[in-house]
MMTF fields as JSON, N, C-alpha, C and O atoms, coordinates in Angstrom:
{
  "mmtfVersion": "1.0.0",
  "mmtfProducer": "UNKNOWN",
  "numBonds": 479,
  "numAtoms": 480,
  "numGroups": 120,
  "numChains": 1,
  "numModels": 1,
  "chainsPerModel": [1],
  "groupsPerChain": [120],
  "chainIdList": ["A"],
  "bondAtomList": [4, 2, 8, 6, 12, 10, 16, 14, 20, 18, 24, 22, 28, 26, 32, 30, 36, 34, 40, 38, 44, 42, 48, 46, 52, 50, 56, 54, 60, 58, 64, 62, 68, 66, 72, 70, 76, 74, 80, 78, 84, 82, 88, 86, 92, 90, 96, 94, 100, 98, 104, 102, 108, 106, 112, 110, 116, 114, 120, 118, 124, 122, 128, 126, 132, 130, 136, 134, 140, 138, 144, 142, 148, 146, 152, 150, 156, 154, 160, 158, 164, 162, 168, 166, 172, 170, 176, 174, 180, 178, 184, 182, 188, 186, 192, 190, 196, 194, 200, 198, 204, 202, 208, 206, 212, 210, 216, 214, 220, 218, 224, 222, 228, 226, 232, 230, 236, 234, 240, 238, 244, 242, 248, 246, 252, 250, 256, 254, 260, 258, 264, 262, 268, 266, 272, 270, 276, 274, 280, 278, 284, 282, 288, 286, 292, 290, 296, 294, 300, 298, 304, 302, 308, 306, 312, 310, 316, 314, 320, 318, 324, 322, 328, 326, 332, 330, 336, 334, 340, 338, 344, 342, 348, 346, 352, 350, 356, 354, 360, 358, 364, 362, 368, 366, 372, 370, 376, 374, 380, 378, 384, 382, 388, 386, 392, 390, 396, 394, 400, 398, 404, 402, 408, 406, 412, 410, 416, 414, 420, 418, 424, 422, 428, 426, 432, 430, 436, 434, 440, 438, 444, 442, 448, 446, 452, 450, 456, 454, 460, 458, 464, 462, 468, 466, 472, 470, 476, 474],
  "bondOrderList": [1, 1, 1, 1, 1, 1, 1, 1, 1, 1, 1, 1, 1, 1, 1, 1, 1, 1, 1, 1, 1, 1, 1, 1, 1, 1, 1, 1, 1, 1, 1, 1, 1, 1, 1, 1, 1, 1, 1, 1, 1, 1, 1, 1, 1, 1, 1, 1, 1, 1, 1, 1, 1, 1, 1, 1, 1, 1, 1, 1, 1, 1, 1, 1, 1, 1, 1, 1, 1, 1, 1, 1, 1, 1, 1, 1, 1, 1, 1, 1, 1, 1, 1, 1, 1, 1, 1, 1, 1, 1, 1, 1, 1, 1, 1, 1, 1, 1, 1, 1, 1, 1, 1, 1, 1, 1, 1, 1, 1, 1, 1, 1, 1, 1, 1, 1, 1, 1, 1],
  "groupList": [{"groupName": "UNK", "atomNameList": ["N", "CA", "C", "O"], "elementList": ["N", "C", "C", "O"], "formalChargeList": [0, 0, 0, 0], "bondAtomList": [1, 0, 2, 1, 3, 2], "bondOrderList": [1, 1, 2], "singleLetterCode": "X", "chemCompType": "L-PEPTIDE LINKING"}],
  "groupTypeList": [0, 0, 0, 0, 0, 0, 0, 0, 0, 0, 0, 0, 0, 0, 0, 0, 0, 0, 0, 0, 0, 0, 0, 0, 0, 0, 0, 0, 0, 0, 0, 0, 0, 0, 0, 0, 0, 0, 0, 0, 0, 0, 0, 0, 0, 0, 0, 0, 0, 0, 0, 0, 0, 0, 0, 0, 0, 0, 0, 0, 0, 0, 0, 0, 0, 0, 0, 0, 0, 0, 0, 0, 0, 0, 0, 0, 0, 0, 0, 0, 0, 0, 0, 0, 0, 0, 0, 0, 0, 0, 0, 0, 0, 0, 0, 0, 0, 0, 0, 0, 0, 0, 0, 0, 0, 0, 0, 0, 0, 0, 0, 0, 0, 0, 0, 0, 0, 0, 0, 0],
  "groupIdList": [1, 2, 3, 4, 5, 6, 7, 8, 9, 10, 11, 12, 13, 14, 15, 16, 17, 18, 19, 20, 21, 22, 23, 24, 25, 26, 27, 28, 29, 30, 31, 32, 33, 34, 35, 36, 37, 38, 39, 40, 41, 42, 43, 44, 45, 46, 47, 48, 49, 50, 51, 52, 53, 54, 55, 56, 57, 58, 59, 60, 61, 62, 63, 64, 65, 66, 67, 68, 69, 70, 71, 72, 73, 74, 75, 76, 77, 78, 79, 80, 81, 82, 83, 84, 85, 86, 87, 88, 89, 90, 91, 92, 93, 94, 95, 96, 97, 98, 99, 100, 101, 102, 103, 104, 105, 106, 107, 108, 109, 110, 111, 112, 113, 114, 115, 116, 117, 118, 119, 120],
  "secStructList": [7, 6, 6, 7, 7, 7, 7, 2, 2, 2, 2, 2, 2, 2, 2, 2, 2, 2, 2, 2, 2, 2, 2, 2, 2, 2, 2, 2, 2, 7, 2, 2, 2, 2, 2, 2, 2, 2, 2, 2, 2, 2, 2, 2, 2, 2, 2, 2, 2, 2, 7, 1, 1, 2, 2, 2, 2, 2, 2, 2, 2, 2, 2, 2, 2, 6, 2, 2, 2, 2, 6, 2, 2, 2, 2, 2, 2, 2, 2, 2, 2, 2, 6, 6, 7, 7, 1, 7, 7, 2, 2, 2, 2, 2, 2, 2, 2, 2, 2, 2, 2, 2, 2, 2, 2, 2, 2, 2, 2, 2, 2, 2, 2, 2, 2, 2, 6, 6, 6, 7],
  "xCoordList": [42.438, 42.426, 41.447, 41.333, 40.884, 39.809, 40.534, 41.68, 40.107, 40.419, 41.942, 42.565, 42.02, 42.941, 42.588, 41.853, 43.06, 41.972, 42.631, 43.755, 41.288, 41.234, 41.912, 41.568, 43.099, 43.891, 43.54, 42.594, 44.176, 44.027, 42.873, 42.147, 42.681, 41.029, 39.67, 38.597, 40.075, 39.427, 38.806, 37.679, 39.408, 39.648, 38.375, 37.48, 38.599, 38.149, 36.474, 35.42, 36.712, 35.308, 34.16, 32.94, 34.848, 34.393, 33.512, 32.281, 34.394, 33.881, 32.932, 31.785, 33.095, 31.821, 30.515, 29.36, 31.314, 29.244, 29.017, 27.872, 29.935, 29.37, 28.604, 27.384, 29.388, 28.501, 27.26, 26.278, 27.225, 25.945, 25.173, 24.702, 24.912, 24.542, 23.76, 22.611, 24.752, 24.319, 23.333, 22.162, 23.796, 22.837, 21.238, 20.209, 21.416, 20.218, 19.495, 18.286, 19.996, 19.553, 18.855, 17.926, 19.555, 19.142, 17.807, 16.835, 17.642, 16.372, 15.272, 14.211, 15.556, 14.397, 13.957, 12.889, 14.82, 14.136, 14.598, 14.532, 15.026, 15.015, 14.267, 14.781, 12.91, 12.061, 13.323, 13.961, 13.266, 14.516, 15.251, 15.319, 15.946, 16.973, 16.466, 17.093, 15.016, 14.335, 13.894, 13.903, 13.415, 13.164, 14.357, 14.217, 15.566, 16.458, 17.399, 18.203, 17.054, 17.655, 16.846, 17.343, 15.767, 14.913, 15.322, 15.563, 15.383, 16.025, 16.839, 16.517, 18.353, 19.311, 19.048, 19.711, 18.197, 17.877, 17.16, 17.02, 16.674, 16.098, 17.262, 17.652, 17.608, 18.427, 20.088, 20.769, 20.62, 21.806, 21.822, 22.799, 20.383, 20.628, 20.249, 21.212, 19.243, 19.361, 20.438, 20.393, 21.177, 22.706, 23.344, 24.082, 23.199, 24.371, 23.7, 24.103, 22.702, 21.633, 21.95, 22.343, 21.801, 21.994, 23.225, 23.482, 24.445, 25.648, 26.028, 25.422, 26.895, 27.297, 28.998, 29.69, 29.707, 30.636, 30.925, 30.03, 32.159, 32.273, 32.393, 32.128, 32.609, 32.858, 31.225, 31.039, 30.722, 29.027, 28.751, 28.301, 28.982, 28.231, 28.51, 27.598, 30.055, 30.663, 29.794, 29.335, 29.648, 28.555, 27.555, 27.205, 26.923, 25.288, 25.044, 23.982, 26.062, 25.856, 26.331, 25.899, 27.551, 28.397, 27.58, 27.477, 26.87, 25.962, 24.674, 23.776, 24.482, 23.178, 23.561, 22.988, 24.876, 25.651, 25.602, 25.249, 26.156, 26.796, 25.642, 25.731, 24.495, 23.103, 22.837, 22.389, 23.103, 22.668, 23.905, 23.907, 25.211, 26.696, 25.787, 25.387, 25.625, 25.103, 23.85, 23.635, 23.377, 21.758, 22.386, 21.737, 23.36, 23.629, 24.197, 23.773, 25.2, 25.891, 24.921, 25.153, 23.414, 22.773, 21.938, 21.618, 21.481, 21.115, 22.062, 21.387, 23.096, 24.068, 23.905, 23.846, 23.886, 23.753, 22.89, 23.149, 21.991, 20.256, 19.926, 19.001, 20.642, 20.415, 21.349, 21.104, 22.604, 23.176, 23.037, 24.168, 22.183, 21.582, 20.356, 19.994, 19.458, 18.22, 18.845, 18.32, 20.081, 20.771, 21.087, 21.5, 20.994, 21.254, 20.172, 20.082, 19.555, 18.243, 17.285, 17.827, 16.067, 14.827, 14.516, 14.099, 14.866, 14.716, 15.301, 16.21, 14.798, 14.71, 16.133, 16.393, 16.738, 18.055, 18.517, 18.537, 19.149, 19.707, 20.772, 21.147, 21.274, 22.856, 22.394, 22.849, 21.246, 20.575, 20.109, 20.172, 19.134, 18.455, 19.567, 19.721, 20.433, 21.68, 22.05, 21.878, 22.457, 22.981, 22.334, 22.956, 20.782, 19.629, 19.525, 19.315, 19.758, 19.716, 20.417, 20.184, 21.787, 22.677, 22.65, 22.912, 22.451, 22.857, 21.643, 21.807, 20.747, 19.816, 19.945, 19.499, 20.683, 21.338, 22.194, 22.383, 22.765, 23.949, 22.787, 23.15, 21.925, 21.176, 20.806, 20.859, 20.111, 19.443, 20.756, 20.933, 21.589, 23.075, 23.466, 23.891, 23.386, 23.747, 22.626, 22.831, 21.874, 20.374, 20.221, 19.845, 20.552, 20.78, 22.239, 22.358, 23.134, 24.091, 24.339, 25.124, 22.738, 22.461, 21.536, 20.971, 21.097, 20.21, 20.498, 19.906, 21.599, 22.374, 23.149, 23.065, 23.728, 24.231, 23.804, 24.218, 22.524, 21.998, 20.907, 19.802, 20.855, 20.042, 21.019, 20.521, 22.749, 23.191, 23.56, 23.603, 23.846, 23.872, 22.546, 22.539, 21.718, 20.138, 20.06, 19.692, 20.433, 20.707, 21.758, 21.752, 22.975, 24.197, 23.662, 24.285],
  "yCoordList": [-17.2, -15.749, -15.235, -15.736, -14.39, -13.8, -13.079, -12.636, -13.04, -12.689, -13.299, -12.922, -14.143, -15.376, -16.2, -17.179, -15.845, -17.045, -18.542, -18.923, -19.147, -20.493, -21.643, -21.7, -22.767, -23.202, -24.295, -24.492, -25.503, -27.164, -27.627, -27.306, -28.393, -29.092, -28.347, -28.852, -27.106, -26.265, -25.246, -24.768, -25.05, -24.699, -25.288, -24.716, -26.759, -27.52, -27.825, -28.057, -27.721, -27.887, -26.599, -26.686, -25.646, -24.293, -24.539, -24.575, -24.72, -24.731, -25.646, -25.202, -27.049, -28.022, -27.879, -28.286, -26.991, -26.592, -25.076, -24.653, -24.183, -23.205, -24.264, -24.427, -24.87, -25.796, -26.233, -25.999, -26.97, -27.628, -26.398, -26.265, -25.331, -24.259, -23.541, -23.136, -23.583, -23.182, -24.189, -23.846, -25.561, -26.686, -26.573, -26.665, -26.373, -26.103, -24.78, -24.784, -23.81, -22.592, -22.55, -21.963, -23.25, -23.98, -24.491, -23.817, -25.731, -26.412, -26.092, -26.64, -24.613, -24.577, -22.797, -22.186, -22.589, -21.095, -21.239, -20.176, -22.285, -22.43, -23.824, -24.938, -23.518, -24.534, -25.607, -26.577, -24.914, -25.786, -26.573, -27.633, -26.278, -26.617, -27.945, -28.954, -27.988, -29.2, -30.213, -31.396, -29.723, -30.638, -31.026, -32.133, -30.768, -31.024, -32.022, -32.797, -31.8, -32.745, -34.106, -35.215, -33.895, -35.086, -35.976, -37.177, -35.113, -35.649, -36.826, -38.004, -35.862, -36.552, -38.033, -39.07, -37.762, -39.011, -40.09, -41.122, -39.885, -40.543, -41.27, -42.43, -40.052, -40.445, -41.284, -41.799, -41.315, -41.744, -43.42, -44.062, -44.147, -45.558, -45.666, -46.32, -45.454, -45.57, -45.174, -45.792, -44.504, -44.758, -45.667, -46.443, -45.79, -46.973, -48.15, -49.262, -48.065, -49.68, -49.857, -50.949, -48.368, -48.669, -48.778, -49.476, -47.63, -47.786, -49.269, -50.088, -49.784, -51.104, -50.596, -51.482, -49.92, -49.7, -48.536, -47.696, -48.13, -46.994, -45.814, -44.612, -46.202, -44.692, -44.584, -43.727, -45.049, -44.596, -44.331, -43.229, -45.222, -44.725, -43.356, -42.532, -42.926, -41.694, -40.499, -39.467, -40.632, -39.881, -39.271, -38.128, -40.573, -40.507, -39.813, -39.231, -39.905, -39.415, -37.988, -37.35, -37.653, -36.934, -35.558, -34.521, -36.2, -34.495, -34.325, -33.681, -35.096, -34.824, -33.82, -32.741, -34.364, -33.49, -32.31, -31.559, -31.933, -30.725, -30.138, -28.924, -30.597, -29.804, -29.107, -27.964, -29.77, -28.862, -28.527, -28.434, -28.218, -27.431, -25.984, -24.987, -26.199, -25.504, -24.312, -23.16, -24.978, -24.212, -23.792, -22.954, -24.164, -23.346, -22.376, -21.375, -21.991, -20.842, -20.055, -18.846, -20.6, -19.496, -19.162, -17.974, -19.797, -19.546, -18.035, -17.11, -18.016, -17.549, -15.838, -14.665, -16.306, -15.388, -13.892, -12.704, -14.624, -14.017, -13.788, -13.024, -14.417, -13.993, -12.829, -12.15, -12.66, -11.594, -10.795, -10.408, -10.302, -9.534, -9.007, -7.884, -9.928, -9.773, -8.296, -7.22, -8.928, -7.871, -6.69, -5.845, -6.397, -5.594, -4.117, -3.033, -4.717, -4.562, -4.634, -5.186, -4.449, -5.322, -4.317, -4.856, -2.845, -2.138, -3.059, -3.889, -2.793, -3.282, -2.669, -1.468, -3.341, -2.645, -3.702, -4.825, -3.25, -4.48, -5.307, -6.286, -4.517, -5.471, -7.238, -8.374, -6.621, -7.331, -7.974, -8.961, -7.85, -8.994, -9.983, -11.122, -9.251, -9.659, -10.926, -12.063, -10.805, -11.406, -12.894, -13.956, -12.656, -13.574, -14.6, -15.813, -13.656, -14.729, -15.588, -16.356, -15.077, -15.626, -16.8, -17.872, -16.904, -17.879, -18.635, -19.851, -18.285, -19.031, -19.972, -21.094, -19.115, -20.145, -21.458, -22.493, -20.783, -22.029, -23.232, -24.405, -23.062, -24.171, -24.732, -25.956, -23.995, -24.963, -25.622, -26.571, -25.171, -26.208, -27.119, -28.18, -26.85, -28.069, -29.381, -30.539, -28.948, -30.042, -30.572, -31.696, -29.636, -30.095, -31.285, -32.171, -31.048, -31.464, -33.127, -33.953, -33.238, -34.294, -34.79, -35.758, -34.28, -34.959, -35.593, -36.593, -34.894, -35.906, -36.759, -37.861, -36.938, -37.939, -39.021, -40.053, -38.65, -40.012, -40.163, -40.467, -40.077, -39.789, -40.833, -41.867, -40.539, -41.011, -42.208, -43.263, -42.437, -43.991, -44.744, -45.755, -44.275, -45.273, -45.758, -46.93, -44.891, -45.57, -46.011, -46.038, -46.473, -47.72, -48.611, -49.591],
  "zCoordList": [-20.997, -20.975, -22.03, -23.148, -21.661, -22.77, -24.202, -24.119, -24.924, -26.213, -27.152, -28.144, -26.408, -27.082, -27.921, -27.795, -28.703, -29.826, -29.271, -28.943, -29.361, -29.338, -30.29, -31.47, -29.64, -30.007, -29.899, -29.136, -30.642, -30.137, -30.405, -31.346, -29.581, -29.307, -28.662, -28.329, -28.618, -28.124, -29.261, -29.137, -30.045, -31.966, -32.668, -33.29, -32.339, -33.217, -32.443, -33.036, -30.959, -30.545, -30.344, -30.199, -30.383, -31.617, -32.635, -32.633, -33.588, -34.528, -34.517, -34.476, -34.547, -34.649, -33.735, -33.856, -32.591, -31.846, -32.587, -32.434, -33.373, -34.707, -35.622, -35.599, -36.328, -37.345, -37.024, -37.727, -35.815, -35.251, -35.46, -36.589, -34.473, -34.754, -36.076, -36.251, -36.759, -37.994, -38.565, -38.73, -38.912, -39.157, -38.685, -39.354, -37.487, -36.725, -36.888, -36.654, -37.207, -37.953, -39.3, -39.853, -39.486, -41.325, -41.046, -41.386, -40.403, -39.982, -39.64, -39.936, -38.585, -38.084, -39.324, -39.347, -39.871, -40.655, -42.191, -42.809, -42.881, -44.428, -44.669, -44.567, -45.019, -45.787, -46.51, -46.102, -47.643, -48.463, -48.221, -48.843, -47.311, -46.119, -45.823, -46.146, -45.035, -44.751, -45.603, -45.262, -46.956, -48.407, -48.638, -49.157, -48.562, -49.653, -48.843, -49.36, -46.916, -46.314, -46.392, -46.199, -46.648, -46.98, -47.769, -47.642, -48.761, -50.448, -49.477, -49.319, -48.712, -49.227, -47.651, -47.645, -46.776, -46.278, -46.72, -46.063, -47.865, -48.786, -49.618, -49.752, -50.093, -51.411, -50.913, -51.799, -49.232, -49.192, -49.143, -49.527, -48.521, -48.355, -49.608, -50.008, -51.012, -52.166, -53.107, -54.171, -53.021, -53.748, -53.034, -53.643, -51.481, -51.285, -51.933, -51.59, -52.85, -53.028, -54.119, -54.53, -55.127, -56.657, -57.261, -58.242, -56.268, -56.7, -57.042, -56.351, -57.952, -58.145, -57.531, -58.032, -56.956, -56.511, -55.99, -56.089, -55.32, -54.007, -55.463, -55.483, -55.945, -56.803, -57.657, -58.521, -57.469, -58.07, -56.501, -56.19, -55.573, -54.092, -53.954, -54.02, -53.71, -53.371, -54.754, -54.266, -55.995, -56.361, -56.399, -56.69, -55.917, -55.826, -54.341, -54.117, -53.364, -52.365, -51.789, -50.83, -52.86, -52.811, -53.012, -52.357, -54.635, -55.497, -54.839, -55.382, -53.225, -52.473, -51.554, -51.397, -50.767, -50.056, -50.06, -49.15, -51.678, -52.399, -52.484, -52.668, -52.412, -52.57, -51.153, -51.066, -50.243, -48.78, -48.608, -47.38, -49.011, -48.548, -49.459, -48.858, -50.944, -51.531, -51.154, -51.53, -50.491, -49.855, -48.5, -47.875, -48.029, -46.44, -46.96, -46.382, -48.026, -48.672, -48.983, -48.977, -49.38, -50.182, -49.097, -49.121, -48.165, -46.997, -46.151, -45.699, -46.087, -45.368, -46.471, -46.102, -47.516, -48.602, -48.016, -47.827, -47.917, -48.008, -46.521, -46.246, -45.518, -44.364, -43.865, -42.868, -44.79, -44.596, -45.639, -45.933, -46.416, -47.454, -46.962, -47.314, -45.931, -45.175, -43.872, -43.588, -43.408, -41.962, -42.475, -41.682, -43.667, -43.929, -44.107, -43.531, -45.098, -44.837, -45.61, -46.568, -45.948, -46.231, -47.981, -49.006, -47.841, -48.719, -50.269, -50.254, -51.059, -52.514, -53.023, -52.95, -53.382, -54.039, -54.653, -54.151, -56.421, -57.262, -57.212, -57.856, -56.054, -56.001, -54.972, -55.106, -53.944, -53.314, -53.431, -52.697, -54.656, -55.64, -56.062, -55.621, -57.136, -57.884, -56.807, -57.247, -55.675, -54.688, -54.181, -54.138, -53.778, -53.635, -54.973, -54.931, -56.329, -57.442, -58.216, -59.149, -57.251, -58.103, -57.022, -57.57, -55.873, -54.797, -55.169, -55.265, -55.343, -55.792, -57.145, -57.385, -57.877, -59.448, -59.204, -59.843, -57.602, -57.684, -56.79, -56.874, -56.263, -56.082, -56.676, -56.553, -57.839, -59.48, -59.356, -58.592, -60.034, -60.582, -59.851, -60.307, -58.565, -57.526, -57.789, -58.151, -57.581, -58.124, -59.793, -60.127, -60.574, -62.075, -62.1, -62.948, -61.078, -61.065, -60.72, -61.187, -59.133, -58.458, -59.067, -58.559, -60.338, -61.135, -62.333, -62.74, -63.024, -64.612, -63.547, -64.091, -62.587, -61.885, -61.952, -62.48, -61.121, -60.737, -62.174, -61.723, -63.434, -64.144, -64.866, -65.311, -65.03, -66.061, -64.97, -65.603, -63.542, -63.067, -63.506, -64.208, -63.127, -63.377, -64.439, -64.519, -65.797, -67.008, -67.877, -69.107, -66.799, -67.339, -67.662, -68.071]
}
């Protein structure tokens, strides 16, 4: 029936073709998005190489992750700060820079990581 929200396995296959979606939104209109997935195709068979165990693996792979969960939020940020509209206003900025801060930190974050594994 129309306007029933969606229950069960039907819920769940929702959401994961939203996600896909979004993923794919990411890809084809945030540069970043594409560098930073690089990174972490780069960077996931090299932590599974350097880790010496699942809890350095789950790290090293974890704070790459947290870098593109990180950039789809700030993505999501700025594309709904963009709908709004294009005019210059400080709360707008405010908004763009702070989402933008939490990317530095996510990356400062995936960087003393793997900065302080490399040198055990």
């Amino acid at each position: 029936m129309a306007g029933q929200p969606l229950t069960g396995i039907a819920r769940v296959y929702a959401a994961f073709t939203n996600s896909i979606a979004g993923i794919r939104a990411a890809w084809l209109n945030e540069e970043a998005f594409r560098q930073e997935c690089l990174l972490v195709l780069a960077g996931v068979p090299l932590g599974l190489w350097i880790g010496q165990d699942a809890i350095e693996r789950a790290l090293l792979i974890g704070v790459l992750l947290n870098v593109l969960v990180v950039e789809l939020l700030n993505s999501a940020v700025e594309a709904t700060v963009d709908r709004i509209g294009f005019e210059r206003h400080e709360l707008s900025g405010r908004a763009k820079d702070i989402g933008s801060a939490a990317v530095f930190c996510a990356l400062v974050l995936a960087g003393a990581v793997w900065l302080v594994v490399l040198m055990r």
